[in-house]
C-alpha positions as CSV (number, residue, x, y, z in Angstrom):
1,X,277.1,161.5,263.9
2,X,275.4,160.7,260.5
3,X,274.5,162.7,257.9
4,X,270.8,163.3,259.7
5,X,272.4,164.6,262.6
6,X,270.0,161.8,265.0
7,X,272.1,158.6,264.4
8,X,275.4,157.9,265.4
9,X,278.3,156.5,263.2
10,X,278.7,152.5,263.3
11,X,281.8,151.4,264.7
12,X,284.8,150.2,262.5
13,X,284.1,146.4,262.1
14,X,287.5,145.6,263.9
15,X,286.4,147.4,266.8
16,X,283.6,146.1,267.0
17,X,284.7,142.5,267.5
18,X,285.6,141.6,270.9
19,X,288.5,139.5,272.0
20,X,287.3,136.0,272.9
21,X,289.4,134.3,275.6
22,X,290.1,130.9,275.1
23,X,290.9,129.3,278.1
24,X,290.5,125.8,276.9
25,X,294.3,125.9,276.6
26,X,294.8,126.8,279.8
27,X,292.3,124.1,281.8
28,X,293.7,121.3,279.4
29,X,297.2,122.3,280.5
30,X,296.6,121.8,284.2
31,X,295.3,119.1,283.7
32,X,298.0,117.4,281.1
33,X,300.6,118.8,284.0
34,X,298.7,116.2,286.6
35,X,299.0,113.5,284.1
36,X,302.3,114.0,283.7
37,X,302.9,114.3,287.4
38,X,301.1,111.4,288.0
39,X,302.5,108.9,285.8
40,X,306.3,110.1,286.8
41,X,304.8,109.6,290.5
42,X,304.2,105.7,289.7
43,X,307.3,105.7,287.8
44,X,309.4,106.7,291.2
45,X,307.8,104.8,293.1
46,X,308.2,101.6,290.5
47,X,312.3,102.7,290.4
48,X,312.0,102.9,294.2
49,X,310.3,99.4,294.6
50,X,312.8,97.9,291.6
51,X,316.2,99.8,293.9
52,X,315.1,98.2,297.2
53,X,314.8,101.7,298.8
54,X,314.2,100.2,302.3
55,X,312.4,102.5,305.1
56,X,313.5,103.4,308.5
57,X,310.9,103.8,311.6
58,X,313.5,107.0,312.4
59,X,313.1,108.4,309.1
60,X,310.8,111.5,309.5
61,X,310.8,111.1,305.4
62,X,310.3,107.6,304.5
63,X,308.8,106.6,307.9
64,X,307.7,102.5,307.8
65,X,304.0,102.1,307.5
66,X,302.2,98.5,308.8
67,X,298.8,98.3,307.3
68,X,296.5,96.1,307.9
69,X,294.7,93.6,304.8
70,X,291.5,96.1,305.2
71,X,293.7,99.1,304.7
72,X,296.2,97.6,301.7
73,X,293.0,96.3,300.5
74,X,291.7,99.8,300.3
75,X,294.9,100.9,298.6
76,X,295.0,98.5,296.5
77,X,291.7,99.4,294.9
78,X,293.1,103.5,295.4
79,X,295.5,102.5,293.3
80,X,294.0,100.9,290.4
81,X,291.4,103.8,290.1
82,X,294.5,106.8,290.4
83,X,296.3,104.9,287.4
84,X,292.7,105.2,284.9
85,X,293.2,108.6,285.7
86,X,295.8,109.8,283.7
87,X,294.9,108.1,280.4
88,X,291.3,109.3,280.4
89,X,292.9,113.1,281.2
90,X,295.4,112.8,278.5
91,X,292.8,111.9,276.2
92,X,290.2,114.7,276.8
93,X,293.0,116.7,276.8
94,X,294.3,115.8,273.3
95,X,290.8,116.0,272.1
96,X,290.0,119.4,273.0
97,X,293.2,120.6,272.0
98,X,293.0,119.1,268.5
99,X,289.4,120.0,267.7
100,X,289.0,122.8,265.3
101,X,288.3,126.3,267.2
102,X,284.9,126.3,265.3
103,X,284.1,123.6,267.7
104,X,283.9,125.5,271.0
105,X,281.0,123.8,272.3
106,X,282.6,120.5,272.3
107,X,286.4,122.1,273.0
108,X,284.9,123.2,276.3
109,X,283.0,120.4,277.3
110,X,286.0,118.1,276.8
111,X,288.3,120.3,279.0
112,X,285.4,120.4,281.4
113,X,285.9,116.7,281.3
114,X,289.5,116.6,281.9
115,X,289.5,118.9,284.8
116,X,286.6,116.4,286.2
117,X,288.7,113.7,285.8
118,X,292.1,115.7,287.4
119,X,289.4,116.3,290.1
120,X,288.7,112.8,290.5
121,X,292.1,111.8,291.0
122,X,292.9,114.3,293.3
123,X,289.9,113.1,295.6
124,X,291.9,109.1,295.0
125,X,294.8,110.8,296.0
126,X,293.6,112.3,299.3
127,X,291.7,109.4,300.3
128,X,295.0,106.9,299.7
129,X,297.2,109.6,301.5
130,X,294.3,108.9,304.4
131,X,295.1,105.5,304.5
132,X,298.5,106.1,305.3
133,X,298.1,108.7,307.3
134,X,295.6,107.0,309.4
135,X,297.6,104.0,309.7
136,X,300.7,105.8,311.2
137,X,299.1,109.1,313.4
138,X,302.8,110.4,313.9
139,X,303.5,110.8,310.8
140,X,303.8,114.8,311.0
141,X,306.3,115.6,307.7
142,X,303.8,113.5,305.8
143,X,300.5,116.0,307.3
144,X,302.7,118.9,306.8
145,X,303.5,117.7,303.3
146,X,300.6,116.3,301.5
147,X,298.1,119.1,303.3
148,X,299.9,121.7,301.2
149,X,299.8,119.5,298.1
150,X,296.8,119.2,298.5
151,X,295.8,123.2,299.1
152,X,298.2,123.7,295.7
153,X,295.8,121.5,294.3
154,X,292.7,123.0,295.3
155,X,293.6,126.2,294.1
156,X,294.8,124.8,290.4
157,X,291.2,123.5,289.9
158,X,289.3,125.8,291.0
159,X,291.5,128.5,289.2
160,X,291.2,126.2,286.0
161,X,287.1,126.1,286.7
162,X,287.0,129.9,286.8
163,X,288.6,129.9,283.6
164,X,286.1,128.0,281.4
165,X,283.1,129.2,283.5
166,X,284.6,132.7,281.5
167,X,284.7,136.2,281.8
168,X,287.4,139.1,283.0
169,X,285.6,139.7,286.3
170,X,287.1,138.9,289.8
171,X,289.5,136.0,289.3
172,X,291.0,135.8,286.2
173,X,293.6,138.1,286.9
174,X,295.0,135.6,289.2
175,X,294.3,132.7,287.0
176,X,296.4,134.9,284.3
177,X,299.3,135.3,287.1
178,X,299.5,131.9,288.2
179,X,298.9,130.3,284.2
């Protein structure tokens, strides 16, 4: 209490100030990790192509998938948009992390952009996974497989969403556990 008696002390300045969570940091670096992912994805399969890794219709791995012009048509144009993706997230990316703090505004809505573009691919991804997976019904390691990638990825957006939207509420606990 003050000198009056009616109005309470102010608060220290340092405890006053509240810890501001950055988690620009932490969307950008979800999103770097699915560039990275992605480009050493193309780069197997490139090595793989290069080797002369040859399928078997017995392999419940490598299983050998006949599609038709419409479908590698399809992929083909899959393709091309999955391989934009990485360069446009690497570059949001490297914006946002470079960008003076001072710039939070513009830090977020350049992560924002990165995770929209990590969306994006994912969404290419499942849709060329389709083709393949449509083309060869039997193909149960590869359903098994690529539905639990694709759960893991669900749950890495959305838990890199929660992060910018902000706050400590329900959620970022688990965004702090699996970060």
């Amino acid at each position: 209490m003050s000198m009056d008696g009616k109005t309470p002390d102010l608060l220290p300045l340092s405890a006053a100030k509240k810890k501001i969570r950055d988690a620009v940091p932490l969307a950008c670096g979800w999103a770097l990790l699915d560039a990275f992912a992605t480009v050493c994805g193309v780069a197997s399969g490139y090595i793989a192509e290069y080797i002369h890794v040859s399928c078997s219709q017995s392999s419940f791995i490598l299983p050998c998938i006949e599609l038709t012009d419409e479908e590698a048509a399809r992929l083909i144009a899959l393709c091309v948009g999955i391989l934009c993706c990485p360069p446009s997230q690497a570059a949001a990316v490297a914006l946002a992390l470079l960008l003076p703090c001072q710039r939070r505004r513009a830090r977020r809505t350049l992560a924002y952009l990165a995770l929209v573009v990590t969306v994006l691919f994912h969404c290419l991804f499942a849709s060329a996974v389709w083709v393949f997976l449509t083309a060869d019904p039997g193909y149960i390691f590869g359903r098994i497989y690529f539905t639990a990638g694709f759960c893991f990825f669900v749950v890495g957006d959305l838990l890199s969403f929660r992060a910018l939207l902000g706050g400590d509420g329900w959620g970022m606990k688990y965004v702090a556990y699996f970060f």
